[in-house]
DRENROVEX-884385 format. One record per residue: x, y, z of N, C-alpha, C, CB in turn. Coordinates in steps of 0.2 Angstrom, whole numbers, plus 5000, padded with zeros to 4 digits. Each point is the difference from the previous one (the first is absolute). Glycine has a CB too. Layout:
N
XYZXYZXYZXYZ/...
***
This chain:
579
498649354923500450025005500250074999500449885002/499750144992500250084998499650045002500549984990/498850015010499350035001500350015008498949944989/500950015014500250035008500650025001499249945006/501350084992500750045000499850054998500949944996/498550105000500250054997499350045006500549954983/499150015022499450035002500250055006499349904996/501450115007500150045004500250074998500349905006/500150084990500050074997499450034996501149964999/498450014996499750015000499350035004500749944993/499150065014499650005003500450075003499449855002/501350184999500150075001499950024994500750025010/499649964986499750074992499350005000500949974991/498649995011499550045000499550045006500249934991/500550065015499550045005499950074999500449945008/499950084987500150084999500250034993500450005012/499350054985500450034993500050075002499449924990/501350105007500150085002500950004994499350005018/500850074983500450014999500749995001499250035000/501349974995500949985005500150035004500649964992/499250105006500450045006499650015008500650074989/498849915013499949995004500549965005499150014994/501050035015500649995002499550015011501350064985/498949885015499749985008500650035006499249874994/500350175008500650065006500549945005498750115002/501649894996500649955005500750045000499449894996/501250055006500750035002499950055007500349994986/500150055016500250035005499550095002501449904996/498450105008499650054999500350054999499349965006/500450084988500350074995500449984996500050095007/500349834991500550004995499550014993501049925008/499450114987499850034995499949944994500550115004/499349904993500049934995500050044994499349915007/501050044990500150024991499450024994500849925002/499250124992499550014997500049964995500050105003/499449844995500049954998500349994992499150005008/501349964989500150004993499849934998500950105001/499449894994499849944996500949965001498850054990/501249905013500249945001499849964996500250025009/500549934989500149944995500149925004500650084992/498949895005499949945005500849975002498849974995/501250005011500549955000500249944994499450035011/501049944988500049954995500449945009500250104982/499449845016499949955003500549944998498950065001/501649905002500249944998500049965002500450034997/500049895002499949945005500250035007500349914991/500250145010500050015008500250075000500449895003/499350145002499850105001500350015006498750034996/501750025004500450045008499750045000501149985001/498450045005500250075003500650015006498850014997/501550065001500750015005499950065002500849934994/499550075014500150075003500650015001499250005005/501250034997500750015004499950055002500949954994/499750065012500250065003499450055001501249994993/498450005013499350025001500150055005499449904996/501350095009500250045005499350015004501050064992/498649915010499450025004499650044998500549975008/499350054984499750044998499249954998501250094996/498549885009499649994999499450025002500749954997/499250135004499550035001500050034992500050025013/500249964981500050054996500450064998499149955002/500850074993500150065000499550075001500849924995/499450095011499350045002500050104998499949895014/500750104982499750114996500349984994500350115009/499849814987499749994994499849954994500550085003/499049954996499549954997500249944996499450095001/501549914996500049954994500149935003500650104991/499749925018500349945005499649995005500950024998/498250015003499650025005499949905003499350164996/500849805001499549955003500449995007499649944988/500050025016500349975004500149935003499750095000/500649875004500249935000499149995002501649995003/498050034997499449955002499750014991499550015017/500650054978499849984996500449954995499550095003/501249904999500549964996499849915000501050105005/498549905002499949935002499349984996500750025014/498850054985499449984996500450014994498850045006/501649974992500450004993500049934998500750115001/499849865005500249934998499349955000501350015005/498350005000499449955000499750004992499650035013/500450024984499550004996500549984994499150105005/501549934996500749954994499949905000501250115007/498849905000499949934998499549954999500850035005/498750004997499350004996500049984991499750105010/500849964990499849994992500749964996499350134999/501049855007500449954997499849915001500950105003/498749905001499649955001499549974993500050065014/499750004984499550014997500350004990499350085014/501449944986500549984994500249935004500550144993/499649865009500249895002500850064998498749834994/501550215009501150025000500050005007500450094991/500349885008500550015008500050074999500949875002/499050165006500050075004500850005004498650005002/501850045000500450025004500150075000500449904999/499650105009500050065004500849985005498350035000/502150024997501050025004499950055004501049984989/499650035015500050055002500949995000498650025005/501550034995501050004998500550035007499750044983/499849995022500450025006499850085002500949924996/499650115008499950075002499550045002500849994995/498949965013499250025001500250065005499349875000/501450155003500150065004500250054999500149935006/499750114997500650054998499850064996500649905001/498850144998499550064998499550014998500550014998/499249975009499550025002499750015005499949974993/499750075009499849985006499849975004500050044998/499249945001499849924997500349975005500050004987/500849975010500549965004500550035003499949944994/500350125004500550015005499950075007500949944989/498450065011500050045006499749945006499850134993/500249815007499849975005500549995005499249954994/500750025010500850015006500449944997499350045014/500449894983500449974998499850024992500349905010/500250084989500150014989499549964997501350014999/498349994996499549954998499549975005500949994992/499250035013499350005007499349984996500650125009/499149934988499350014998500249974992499650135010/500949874986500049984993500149944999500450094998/499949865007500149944999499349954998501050025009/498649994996499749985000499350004995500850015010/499450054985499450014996500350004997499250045003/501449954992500349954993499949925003501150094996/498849905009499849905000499349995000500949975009/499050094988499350005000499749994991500150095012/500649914983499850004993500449934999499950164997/499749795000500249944997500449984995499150005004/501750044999500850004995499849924999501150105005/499249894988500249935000500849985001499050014993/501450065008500549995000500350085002499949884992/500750125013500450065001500749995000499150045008/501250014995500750034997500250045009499650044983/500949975019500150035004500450054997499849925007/500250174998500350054995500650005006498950084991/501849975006500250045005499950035005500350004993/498850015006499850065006499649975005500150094992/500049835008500049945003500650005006499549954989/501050075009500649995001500450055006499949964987/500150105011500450055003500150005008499550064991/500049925011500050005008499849925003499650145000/500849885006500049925002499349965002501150035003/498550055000499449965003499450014993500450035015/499849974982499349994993500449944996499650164996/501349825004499849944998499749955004500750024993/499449995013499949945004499050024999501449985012/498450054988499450005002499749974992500150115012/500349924982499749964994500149905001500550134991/500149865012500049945002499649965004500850044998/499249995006499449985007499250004997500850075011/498949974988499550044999499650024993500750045009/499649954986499850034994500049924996500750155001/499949844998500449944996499549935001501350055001/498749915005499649965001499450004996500649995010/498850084992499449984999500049974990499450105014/501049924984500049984993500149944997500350105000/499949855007500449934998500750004994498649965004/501350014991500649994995499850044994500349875004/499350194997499850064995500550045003498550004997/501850025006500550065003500749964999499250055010/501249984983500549975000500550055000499549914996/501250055006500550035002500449984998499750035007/500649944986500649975000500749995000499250004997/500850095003500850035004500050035006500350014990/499549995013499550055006500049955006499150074991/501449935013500049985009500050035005500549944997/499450045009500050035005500249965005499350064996/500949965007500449975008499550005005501350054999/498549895002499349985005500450035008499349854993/500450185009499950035006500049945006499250114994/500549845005499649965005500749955001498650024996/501449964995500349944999501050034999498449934994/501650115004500750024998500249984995500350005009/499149964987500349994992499850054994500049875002/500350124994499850064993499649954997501150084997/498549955000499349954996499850054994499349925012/500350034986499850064992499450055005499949894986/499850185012499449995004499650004998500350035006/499749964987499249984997500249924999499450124993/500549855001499949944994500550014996499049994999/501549955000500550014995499750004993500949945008/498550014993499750014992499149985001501549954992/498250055003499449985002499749954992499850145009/500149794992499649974994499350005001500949944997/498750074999499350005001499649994994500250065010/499349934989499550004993499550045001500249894998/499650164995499650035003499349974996500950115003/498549944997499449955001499849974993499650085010/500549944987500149974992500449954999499950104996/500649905008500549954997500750014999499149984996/501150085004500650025001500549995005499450064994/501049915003500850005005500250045002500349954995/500050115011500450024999500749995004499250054996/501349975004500350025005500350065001500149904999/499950115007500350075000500450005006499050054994/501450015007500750035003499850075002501149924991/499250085016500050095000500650045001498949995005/501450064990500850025001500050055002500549954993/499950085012500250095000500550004997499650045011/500550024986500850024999500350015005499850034993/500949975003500649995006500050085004501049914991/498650085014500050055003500449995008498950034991/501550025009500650025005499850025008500550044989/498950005009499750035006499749965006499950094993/500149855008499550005003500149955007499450044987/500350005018500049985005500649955003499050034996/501349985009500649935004499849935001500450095007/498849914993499749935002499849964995499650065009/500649974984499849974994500649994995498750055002/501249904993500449994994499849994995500649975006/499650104989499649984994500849954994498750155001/501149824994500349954998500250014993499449945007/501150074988499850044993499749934995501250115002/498549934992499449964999500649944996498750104999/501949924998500349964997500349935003500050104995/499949945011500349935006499649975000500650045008/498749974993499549945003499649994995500050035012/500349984983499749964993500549924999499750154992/500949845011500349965000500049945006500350104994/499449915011500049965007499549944997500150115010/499849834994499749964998499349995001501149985001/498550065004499450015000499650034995500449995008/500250074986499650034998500049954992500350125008/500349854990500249934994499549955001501350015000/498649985006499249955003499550024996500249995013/499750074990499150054997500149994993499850125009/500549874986500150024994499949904999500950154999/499049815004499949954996499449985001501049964999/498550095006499349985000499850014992499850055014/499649924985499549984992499550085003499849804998/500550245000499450084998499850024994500650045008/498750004990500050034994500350075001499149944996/501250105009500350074999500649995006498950074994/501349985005500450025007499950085001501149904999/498850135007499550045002500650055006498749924998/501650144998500850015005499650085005501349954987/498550055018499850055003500650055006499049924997/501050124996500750045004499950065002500949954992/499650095015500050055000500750024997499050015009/501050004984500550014996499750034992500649905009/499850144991499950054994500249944994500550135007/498949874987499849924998500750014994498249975000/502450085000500650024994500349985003499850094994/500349905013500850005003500049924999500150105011/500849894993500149944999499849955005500650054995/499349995010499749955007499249954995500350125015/499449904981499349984999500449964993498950105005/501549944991500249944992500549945002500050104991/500349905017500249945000499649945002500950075003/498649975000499449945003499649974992499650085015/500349964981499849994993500649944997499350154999/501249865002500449964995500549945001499850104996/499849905012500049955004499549945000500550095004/498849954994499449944998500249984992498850065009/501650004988499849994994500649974995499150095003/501449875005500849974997499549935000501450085007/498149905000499649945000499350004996500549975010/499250064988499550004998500150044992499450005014/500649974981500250084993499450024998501149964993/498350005009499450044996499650035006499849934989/500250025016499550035006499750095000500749885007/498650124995499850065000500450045007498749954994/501450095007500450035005499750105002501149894994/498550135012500050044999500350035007499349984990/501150075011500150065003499650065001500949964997/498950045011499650065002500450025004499049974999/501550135000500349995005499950085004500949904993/499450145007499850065005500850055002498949915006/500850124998500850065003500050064996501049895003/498950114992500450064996499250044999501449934993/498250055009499350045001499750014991500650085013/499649884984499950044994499449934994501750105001/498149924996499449964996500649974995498750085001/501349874997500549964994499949914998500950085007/499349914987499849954999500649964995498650065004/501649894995500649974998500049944996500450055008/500149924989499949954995500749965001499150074991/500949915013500749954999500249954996499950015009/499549954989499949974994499449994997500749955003/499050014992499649985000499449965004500950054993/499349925010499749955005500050085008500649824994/499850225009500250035007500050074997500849905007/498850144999499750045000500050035008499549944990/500850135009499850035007499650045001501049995002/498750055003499550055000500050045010499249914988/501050135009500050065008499450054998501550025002/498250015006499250004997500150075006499249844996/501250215004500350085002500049995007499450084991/500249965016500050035004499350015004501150024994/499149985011499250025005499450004999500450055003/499549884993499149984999499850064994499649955015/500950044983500150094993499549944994501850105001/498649864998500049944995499949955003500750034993/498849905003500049955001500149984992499349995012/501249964988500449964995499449954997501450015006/498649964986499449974999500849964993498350115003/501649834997500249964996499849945000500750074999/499349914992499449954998500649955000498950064993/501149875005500649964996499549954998501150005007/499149994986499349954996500649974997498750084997/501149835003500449964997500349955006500250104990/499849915015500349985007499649914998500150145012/499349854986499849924999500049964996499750025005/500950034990500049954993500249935003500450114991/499249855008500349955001500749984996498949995004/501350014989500750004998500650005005499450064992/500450015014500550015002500449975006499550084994/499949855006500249975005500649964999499150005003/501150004992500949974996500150074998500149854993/500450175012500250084999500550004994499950045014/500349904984500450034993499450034995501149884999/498550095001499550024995499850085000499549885001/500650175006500050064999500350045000499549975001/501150004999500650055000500050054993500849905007/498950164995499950054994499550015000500649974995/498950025007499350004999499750045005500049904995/499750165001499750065005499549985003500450094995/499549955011499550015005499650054995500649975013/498750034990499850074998499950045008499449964987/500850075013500150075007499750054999501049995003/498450045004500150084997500150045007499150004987/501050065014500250025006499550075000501349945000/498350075008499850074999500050035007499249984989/500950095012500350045006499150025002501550064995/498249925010499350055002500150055003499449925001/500450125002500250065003499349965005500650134988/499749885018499549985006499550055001501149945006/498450064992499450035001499349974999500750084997/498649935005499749955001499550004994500350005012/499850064983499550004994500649944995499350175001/501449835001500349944995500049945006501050084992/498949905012499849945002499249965000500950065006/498650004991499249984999500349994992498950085010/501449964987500049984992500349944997500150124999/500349855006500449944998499749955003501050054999/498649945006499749945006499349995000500850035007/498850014989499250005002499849984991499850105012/499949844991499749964994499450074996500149845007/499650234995499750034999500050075005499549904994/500550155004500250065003499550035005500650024989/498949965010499650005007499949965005499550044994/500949905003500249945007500150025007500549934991/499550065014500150045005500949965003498350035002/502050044998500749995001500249965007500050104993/500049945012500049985008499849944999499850105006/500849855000499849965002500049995009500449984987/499349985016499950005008500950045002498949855003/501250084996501150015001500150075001500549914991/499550105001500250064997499850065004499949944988/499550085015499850045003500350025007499249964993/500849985011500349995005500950015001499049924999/501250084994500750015002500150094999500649874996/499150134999499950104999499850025009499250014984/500349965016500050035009500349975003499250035002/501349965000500549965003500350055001500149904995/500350104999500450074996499650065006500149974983/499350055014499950075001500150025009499050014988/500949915015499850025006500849995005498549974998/502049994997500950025003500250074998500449894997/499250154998500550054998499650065006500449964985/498950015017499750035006500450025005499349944998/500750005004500649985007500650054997499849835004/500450174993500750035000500150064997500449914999/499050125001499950074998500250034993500050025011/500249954986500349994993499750054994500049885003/499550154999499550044996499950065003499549904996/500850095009499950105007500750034993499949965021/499750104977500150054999500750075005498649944993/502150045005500250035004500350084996500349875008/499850144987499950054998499849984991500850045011/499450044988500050004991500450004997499650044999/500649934996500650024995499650034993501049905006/499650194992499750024997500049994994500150035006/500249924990500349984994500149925000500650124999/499249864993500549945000500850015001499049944992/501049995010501050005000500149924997500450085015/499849924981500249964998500849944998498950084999/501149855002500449995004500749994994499149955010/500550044981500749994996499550034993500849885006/498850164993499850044997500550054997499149975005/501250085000500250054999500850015001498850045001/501750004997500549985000499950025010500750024984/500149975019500150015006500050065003500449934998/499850114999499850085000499450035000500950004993/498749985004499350024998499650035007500049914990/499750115012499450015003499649965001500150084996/499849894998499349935001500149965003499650024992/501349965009500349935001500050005008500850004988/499149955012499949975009500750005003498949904999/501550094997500750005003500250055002500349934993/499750135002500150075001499750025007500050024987/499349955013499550035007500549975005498650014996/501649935003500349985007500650035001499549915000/501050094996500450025001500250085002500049894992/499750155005500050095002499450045005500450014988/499249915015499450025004499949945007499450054987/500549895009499849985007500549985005499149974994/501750025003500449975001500350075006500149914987/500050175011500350055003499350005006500850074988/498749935010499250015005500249945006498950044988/501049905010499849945005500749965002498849974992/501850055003500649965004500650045004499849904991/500250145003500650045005500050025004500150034995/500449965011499950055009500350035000499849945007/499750124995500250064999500350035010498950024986/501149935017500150015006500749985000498949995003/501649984992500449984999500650055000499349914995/501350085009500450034998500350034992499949955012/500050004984500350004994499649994995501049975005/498950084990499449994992500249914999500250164991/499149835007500149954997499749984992500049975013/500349994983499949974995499849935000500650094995/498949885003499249944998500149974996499250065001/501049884998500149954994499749965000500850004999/498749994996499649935002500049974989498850065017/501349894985499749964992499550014998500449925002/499450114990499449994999499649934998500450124999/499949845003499549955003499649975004500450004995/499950065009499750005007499150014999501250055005/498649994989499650054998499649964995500850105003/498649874997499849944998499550024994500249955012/499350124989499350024996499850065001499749915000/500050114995499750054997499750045008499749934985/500350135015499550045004499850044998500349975007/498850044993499550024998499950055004499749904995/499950154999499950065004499349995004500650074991/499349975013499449985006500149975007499449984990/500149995012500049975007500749955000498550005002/501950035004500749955000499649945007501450114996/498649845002499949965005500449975005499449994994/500749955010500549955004500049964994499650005014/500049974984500349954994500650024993498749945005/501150144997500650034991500850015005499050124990/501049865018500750025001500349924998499950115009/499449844992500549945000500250004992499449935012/500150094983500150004993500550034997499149995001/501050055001500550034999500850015001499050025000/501049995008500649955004500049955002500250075003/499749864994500049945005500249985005499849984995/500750035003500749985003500350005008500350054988/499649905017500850055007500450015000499749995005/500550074996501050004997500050065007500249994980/500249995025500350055003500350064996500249925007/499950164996500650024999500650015004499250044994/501549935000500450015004500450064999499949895003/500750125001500550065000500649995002499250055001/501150004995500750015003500350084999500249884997/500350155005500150085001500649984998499250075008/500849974985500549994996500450064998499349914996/501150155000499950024998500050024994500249995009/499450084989499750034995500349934992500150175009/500649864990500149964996500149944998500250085001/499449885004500049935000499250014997501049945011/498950094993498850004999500250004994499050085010/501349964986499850044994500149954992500350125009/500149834995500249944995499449945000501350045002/498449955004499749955000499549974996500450025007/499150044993499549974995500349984992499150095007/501349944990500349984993500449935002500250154995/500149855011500549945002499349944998501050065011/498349944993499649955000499749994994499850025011/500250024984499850014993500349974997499650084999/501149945000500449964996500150024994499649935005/500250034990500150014991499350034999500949884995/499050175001499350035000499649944997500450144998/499149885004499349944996500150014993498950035010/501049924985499950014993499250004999501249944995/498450095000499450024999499949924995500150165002/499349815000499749944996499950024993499649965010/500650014986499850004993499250014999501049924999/498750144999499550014996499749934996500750124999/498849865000499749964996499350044995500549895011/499550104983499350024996499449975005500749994987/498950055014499449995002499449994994500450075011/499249884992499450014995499550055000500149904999/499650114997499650084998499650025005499849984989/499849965014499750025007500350055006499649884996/500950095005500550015003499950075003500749934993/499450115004499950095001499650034999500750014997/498849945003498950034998500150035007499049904993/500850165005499850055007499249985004500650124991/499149845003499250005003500149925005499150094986/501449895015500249915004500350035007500549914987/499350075018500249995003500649985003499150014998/501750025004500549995002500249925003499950135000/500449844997500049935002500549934997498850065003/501049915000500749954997499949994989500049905018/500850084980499850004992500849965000499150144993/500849805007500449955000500249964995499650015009/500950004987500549974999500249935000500250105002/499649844995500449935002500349964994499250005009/501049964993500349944994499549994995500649945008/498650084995499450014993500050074997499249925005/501350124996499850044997499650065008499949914984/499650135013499650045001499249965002500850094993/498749935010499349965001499849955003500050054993/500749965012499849935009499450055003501649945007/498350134995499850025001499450004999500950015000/498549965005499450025000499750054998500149945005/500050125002499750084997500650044996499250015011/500650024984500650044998499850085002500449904990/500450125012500050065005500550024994499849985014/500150094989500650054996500649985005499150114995/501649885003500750005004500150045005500349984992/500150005015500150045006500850024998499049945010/500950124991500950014999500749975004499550114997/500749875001500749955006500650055000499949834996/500350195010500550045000500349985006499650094993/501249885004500649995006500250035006500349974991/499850015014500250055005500649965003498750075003/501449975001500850005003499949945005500450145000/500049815000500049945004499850055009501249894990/499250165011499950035007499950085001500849915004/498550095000500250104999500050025004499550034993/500550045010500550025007499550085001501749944996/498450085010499650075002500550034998499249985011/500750084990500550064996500750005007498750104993/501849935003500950005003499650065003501349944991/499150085016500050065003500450034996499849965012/500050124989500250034995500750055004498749994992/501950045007500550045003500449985004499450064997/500649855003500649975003500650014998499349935001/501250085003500649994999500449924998499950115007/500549854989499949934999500149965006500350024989/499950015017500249985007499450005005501250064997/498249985002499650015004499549944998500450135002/499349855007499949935001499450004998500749975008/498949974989499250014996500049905003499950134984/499249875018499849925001499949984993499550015013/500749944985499849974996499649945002500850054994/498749965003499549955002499649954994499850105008/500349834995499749954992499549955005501349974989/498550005006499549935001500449945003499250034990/500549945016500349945003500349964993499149985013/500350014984500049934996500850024993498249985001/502050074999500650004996500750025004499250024989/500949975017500450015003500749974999499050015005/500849924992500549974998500450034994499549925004/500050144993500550034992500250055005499350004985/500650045020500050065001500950005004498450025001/501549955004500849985003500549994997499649955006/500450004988500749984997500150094995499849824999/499850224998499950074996500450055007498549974991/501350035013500350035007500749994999498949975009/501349974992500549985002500750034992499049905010/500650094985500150004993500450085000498949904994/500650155008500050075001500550035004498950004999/500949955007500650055006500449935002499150135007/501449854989500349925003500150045008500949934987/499650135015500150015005499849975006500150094995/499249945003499450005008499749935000499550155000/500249845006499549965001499450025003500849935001/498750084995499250035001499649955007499950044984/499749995020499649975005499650004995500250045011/499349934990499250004998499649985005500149984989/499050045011499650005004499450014998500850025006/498849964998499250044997499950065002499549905002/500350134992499950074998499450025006500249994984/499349985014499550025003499549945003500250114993/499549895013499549945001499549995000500450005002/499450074996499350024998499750004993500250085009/500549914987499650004992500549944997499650154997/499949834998500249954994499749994995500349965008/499950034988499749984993499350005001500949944996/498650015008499350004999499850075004499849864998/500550185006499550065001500450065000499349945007/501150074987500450064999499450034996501349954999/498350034996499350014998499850025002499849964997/499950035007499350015005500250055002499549905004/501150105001500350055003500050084995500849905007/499350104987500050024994499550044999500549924996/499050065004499250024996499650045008499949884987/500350085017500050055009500050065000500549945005/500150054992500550095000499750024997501049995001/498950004990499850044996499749994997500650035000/498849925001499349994994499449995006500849924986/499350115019499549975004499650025000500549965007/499150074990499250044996499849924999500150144991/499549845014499449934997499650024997500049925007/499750144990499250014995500550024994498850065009/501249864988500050024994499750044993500349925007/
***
């Protein structure tokens, strides 16, 4: 019987002999692709995660660089051929996804509804389980439409265990995914699993999210805990350190003391991996299809551990690794032999899927140049290179200020409004959504001079403290490695698949501002201008400044907003399209 297990694989390793670095033209047309190195296999256990989070509708790739170029139709021949080889080792496979499909990119958010064109080609990749994010949330009509629309086609794989919504139809609040999901996977494995956001504040009037500590306590959740499982499987969009995720951890693990336990969580964009105990384990797997998260768990069928006194103490063996989404590291981990042919029917079909939405939405029309990189936390705020700076002393004075206005104005916007890197060259429709995602009105009020002149520091506050330095390993600062993630976890150093030389992290000002008009008197009247979305800091700081007065406010302008203050931008001043 081993003989015909082994003849599928066998029969591609010999359609072809060639080289590793041989690489079959795919992903998104012109995206660049990486220069081949040597990769360390996978290490394999009773049960394998692959994990995404926080994908924001980047799933055309990354199309100007090569370490992130794949795309979701190559993500989907990635998993075929994953689970191929998990078939072929007789291991349980799992494919999470932890939340935050909206919200930078084009892709998704230039269709008239939000996730229009993107919904439907993430239902296109065989999650075994999801996570709803915040960016699920924000607006009323993307939750209702995750509810309606999105959530169902997954059945009891879409879970929501703190996460409601007020039925439109019906007038009740209901979860809108799955409070929890049991299921066995194809080996044999138990699991159960839970999907938690963090206690997040923002979101929408039509929804209620639930703190995770509360609803570790209710009686549906004390129920799920006396089902007969080999793990418990926590799919959070929640940062895997905070407490929203170690209460759900010590909550299985007030009933359960050995059970395997792991945490896949998301939000904080960043690659990480954790050790709560011996038996529980978290793992966050970064940002925009940058990373896919890889962890093994070996030990999940000891049988011993079926009288969990017997393993209280007794380690799992774990290992964790970060890929860098590209498609020379998806053939190197997935293909029983390097000339095996990668593409699958699927796989092909969603790449064009892709190419022919980003069609439709012109995504790829060249509207000007930009002459420089700008970068978004590279360089301090000041700098030149820094994107903040560009917005702040350029596109902000160029695209928002009205100059038709009776009274100079000063521009406040958050720099998190301000999402990614921009590249020097062709500026497209898809870099304004990259860059700005966001829609944020501007608003105003006509204040005077000595009120403008307090606000931006008022919105700041206590200055930023600078993160703690950490020793880097040697690699780290190789000139001849390409710039890229070098991650830090509870293992130490070498989650990391490819290793890059370090990107510099430099703090910036929670809010930055266009320049004060210059040779006011403190009496003479200036608009001050912010973003809808922090309206609420901005009034009570007003009020704080001049108790006296009571400020009007209104919409600045109707013509601009966060997603085309850009564009408007590079119109003005980069509109040379021959690159």
């Amino acid at each position: 019987m081993r003989l015909f297990a082994l003849l599928p694989l066998m029969a591609v390793a010999v359609a072809a002999h060639g080289h590793d670095d041989h690489l079959e033209k795919r992903s998104q047309p012109g995206a660049p692709q990486p220069n081949p190195v040597d990769l360390s296999p996978l290490t394999w256990g009773d049960v394998n995660i692959i994990h995404t989070t926080d994908t924001h509708g980047w799933l055309s790739g990354h199309t100007k660089e090569a370490s992130y170029s794949a795309d979701f139709g190559d993500f989907s021949s990635f998993l075929y051929h994953m689970r191929q080889q998990a078939n072929h080792r007789r291991k349980d496979l799992l494919v999470v996804d932890s939340g935050d499909l909206h919200d930078g990119n084009g892709l998704g958010d230039a269709s008239p509804v939000n996730g229009q064109y993107t919904r439907p080609i993430y239902q296109k990749i065989n999650y075994d389980a999801l996570a709803i994010g915040n960016h699920e949330l924000y607006v009323n009509d993307v939750a209702e439409n995750t509810y309606r629309d999105f959530a169902p086609g997954w059945g009891k794989r879409y879970l929501t265990s703190n996460v409601f919504i007020k039925d439109s139809h019906t007038n009740k609040t209901v979860p809108i995914g799955n409070l929890y999901n049991k299921f066995r996977l194809k080996f044999g494995t138990r699991v159960m699993s839970y999907g938690f956001l963090y206690n997040f504040k923002g979101a929408a009037n039509n929804t209620v999210v639930e703190p995770s500590n509360f609803t570790v306590t209710l009686p549906w959740f004390q129920k799920s805990l006396k089902e007969d499982v080999d793990m418990y499987l926590i799919v959070g969009h929640v940062p895997i350190r905070w407490a929203e995720a170690t209460a759900v951890v010590k909550a299985i693990r007030a009933a359960h003391p050995s059970k395997p336990i792991v945490v896949l969580g998301g939000h904080l964009h960043v690659r990480d991996f954790t050790v709560y105990d011996n038996r529980a384990f978290g793992l966050s797997s970064g940002r925009f299809m940058e990373t896919l998260g890889w962890m093994s768990v070996d030990g999940i069928k000891d049988r011993a551990c079926r009288v969990e006194t017997n393993c209280i103490g007794k380690n799992l063996t774990v290992t964790r690794r970060y890929l860098d989404s590209n498609v020379y590291t998806y053939k190197k981990h997935s293909l029983a032999h390097p000339r095996q042919k990668f593409d699958t029917w699927k796989g092909r079909s969603i790449t064009k899927e892709i190419f022919k939405v980003r069609k439709t939405l012109n995504l790829s029309n060249t509207i000007g140049c930009a002459p420089q990189d700008y970068y978004l936390a590279r360089y301090p705020y000041t700098d030149a290179r820094s994107l903040l700076n560009l917005v702040a002393n350029e596109v902000l004075p160029t695209a928002v200020v009205n100059a038709s206005r009776p009274y100079p104005g000063v521009v406040i916007v958050n720099s998190g409004s301000q999402r990614f890197d921009l590249f020097k060259g062709p500026f497209t429709l898809d870099d304004t959504y990259i860059v700005s995602p966001f829609h944020n009105d501007f608003i105003f009020a006509t204040v005077p001079y000595k009120v403008a002149s307090k606000m931006l520091a008022a919105l700041n506050g206590a200055p930023f403290q600078k993160r703690a330095d950490e020793a880097l390993p040697a690699y780290a600062t190789n000139a001849t490695l390409t710039p890229g993630y070098v991650t830090k976890d509870d293992y130490g150093y070498g989650g990391d698949d490819w290793k890059h030389s370090t990107i510099p992290y430099v703090p910036s000002p929670n809010y930055i501002s266009s320049p004060l008009p210059t040779g006011l008197a403190e009496t003479d009247l200036v608009d001050i201008v912010w973003l809808s979305f922090f309206t609420n800091l901005v009034e009570p700081i007003l009020k704080k400044l001049d108790p006296a007065t009571t400020y009007t406010s209104g919409i600045y302008r109707r013509d601009v907003d966060t997603n085309s203050m850009l564009l408007n931008f590079v119109k003005a001043k980069w509109s040379n399209t021959t690159c």
